[in-house]
Structure formats: structure tokens, C-alpha cells
C-alpha positions, -999 to +999 in steps of 0.1 A: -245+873+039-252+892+004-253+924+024-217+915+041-205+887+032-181+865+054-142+867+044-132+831+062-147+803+077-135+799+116-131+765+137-106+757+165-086+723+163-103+705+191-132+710+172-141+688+136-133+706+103-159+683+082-188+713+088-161+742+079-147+725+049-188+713+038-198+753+044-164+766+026-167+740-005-204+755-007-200+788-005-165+795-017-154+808+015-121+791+031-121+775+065-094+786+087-080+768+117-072+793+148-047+782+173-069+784+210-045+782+234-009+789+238+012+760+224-024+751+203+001+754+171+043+751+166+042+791+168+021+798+198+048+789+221+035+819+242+008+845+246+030+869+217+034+842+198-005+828+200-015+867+189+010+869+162+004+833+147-039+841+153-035+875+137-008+859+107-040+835+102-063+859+095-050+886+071-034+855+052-067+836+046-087+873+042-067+889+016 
């Protein structure tokens, strides 16, 4: 971790946020919730959409 340190914490939404939120209010780093399967969020209607809304996700929460 001080070598390379994480940019986001990762969790799907079938699973629990309580251990991503305890790790990301300890270490500074924030949780992100990942859509897992099309129609898993109001943007991943379909395969495109579960990419773009994943990949939106991520370089929001890393920049």
C-alpha cells in the first residue's frame, strides 16, 4: 500500500458496504459501488450502458 497505494475502495451492491465504508473512513480511500450486471443501476440498461456507467464510476471516484 505505501509502495502503490489504492485509488478507490470496490464492492458490488449485493454485497454490504459496512466493510468498504469502515476501510475507506480508515484509510482515506472512497468506497465505490460498481453496477454487476446489466440493469444492476438506472444506467446499465444494457451491456454499453453497464461499461459506460462502470467506467463513468471509476475515473469519477479516482481523479
Amino acid at each position: 500500500m505505501k509502495r502503490g497505494p489504492a485509488k478507490v475502495i470496490v464492492y458490488s451492491a449485493y454485497n454490504s458496504p459496512r466493510a468498504a465504508e469502515f476501510l475507506s473512513e480508515r484509510t482515506g480511500i472512497p468506497a465505490l459501488m460498481l453496477p454487476f450486471t446489466v440493469g444492476g443501476t438506472d444506467k446499465a440498461k444494457d451491456l454499453f450502458g453497464l461499461f459506460d456507467d462502470t467506467i463513468g464510476r471509476l475515473l469519477a471516484t479516482a481523479k
